[in-house]
C-alpha positions in Angstrom: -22.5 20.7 55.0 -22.0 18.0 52.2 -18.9 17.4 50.3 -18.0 18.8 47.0 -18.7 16.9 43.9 -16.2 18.6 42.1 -14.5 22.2 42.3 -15.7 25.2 42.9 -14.9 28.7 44.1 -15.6 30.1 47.6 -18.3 33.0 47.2 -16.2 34.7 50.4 -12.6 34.1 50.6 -12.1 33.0 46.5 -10.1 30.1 47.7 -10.7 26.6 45.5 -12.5 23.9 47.5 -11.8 20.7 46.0 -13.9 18.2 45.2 -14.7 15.9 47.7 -14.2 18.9 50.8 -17.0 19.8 52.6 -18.7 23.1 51.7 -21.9 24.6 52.0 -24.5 26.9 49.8 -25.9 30.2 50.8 -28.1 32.1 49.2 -26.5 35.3 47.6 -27.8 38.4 45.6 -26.3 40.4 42.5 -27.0 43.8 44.3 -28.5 45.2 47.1 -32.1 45.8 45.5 -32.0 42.2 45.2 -31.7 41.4 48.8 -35.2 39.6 50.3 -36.6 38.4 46.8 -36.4 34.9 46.8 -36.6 34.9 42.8 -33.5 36.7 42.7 -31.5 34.7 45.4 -28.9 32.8 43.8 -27.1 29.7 46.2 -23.2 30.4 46.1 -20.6 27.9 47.6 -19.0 28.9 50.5 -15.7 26.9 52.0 -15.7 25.6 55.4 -13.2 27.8 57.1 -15.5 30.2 56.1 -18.1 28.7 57.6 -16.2 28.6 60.9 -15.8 32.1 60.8 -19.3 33.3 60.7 -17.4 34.7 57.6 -20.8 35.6 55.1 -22.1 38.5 53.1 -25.3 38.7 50.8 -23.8 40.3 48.1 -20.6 40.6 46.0 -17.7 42.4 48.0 -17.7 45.3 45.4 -20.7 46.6 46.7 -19.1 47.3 49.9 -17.1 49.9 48.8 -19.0 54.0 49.2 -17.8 55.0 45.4 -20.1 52.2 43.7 -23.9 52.9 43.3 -26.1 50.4 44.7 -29.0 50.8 42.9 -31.3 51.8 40.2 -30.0 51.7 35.9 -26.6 52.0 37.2 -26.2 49.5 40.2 -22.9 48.2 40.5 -20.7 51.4 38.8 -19.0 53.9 40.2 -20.5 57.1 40.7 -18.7 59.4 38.6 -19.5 57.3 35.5 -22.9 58.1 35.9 -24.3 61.1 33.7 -24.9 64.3 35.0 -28.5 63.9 34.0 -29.0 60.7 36.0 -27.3 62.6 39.1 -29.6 65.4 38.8 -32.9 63.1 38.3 -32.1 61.3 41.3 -31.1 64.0 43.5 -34.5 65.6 42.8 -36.5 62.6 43.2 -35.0 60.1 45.4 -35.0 61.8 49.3 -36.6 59.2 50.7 -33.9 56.6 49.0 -31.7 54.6 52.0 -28.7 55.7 50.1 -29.7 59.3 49.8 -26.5 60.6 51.7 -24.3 59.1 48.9 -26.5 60.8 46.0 -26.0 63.7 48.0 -22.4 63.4 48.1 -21.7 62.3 44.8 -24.0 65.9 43.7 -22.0 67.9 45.7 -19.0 66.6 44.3 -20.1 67.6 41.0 -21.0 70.4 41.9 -17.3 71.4 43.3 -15.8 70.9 39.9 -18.1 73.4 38.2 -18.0 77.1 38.0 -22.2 77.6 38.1 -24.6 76.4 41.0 -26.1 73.7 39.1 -25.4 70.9 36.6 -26.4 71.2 33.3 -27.8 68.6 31.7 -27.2 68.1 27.9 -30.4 68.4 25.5 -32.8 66.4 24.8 -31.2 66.2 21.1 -27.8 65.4 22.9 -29.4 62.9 24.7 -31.1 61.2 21.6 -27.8 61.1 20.1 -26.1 59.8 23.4 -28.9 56.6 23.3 -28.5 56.0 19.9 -25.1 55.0 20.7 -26.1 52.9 23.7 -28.4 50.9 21.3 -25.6 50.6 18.7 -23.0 48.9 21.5 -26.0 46.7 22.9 -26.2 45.2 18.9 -22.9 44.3 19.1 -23.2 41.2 21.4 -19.3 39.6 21.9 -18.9 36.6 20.5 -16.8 34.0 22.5 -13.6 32.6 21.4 -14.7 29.4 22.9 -17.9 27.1 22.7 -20.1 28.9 25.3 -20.7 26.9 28.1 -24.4 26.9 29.2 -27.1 25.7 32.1 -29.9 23.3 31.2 -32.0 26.6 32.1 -30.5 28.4 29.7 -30.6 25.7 26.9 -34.2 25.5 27.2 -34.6 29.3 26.6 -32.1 29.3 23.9 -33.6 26.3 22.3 -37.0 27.2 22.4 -36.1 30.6 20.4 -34.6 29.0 17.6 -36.6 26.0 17.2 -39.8 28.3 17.4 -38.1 31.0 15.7 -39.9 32.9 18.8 -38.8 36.4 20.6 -38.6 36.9 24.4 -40.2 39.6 26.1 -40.1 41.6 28.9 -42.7 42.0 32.2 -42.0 44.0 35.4 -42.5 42.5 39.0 -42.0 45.4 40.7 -39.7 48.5 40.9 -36.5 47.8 39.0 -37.5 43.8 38.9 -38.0 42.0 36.1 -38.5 38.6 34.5 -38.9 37.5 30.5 -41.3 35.4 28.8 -42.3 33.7 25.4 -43.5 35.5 22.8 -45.3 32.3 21.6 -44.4 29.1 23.0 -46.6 29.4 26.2 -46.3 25.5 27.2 -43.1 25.9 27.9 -42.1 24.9 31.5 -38.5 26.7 32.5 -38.4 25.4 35.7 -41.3 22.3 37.3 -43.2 25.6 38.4 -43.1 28.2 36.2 -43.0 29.8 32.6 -41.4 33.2 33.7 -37.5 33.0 32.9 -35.1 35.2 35.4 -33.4 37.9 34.4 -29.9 36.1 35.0 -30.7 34.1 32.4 -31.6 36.6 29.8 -28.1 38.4 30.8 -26.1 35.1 30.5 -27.4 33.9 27.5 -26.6 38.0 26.0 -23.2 38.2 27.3 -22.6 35.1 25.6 -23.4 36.0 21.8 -26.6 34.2 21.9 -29.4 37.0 22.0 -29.7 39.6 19.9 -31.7 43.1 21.3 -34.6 43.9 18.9 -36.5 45.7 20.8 -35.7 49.0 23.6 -37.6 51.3 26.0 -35.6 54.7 25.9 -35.8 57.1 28.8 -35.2 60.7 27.5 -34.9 62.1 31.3 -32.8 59.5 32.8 -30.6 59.4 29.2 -31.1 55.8 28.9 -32.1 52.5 27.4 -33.2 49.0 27.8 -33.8 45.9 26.1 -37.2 45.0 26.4 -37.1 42.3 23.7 -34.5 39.7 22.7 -34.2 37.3 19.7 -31.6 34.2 19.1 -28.3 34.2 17.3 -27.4 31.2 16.1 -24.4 29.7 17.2 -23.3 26.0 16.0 -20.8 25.0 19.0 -23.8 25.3 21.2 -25.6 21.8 21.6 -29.2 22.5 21.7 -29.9 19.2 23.2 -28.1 18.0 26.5 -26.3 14.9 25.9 -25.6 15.8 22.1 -28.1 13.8 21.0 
């Protein structure tokens, strides 16, 4: 363990551990898909009583609980705010998934509430109409009351865009895993190692004003869409260089 350098929030318990307590870092996951793939492992402080308890979990406490899915488009929602179209694709298509008895459930609950022996899905022209509104909330990135507060990580990216006026673009690792790179400015080194820039960063940066979509991939089936290209939005409180200089 090593001693806090100043305060931070216990990943488990949510208690504050003040600076100059000891603590620890674990390594911690957004969802269970991430779970094993060192490129999505994120360290998270964890408090010494904690510790002492053998008290530790890979993944946020939400996910715990049987009415949230825990994968796929829609990790981290509850079921019944999924579409019936995503329901029925799945349930189709995804026997073999380690979650497969809540799909199940989650169909047959659906199912319970109807007076016919299947869901309908809406039409493809519904469903146009349904992503078109999808795309329009996505444009509409919130814009902080504050100055948003930013990692040197995320700087660089943000930087990089508007001094090279450049886009970011997405590549695929592997089944529902992705990471982002430069449309242009290939020298650029995000971390000592490596060009690619993590999709945590691509999020952050979003939920913070400072990317705008300009790009999507729709899926007709699955009724969806997703950004598959971002550009910068200029925002003057942000400091594009670390110290202000």
């Amino acid at each position: 363990m090593s001693k806090a350098n100043k305060d931070y929030e216990c990943f488990e318990c949510r208690s504050i551990i003040q600076k100059g307590q000891e603590y620890a870092r674990q390594a911690r996951y957004e969802s269970p898909m991430d779970v094993g793939r060192q490129h999505n492992a994120v360290q998270k402080p964890i408090c010494s009583a904690c510790i002492s308890d053998n008290k530790y979990s890979f993944i946020d406490n939400k996910y715990n609980n049987l009415d949230i899915i825990k994968f796929g488009m829609y990790s981290g929602i509850n079921w019944d705010k999924a579409p019936d179209d995503y329901i029925i694709y799945i349930y189709k298509n995804s026997k073999n998934n380690r979650y497969w008895n809540e799909i199940e459930k989650e169909y047959n609950r659906r199912l319970k509430h109807i007076e016919v022996n299947e869901i309908k899905p809406i039409s493809d022209n519904e469903a146009l109409e349904h992503i078109k509104k999808l795309k329009e909330t996505l444009l509409n990135p919130c814009k902080l009351k504050n100055t948003p507060q930013i990692t040197d990580t995320m700087r660089i990216v943000y930087k990089t865009l508007l001094m090279n006026k450049d886009k970011i673009k997405r590549h695929k690792y592997d089944y529902n895993s992705f990471y982002w790179l430069f449309e242009k400015s290939t020298d650029v080194l995000i971390s000592r190692y490596s060009k690619e820039i993590d999709n945590r960063t691509i999020t952050a940066l979003y939920k913070r004003g400072l990317l705008m979509p300009v790009k999507f991939k729709d899926d007709i089936q699955k009724r969806t869409t997703e950004v598959i290209e971002y550009e910068a939005i200029y925002d003057s409180r942000v400091l594009l260089n670390r110290w202000g200089n």
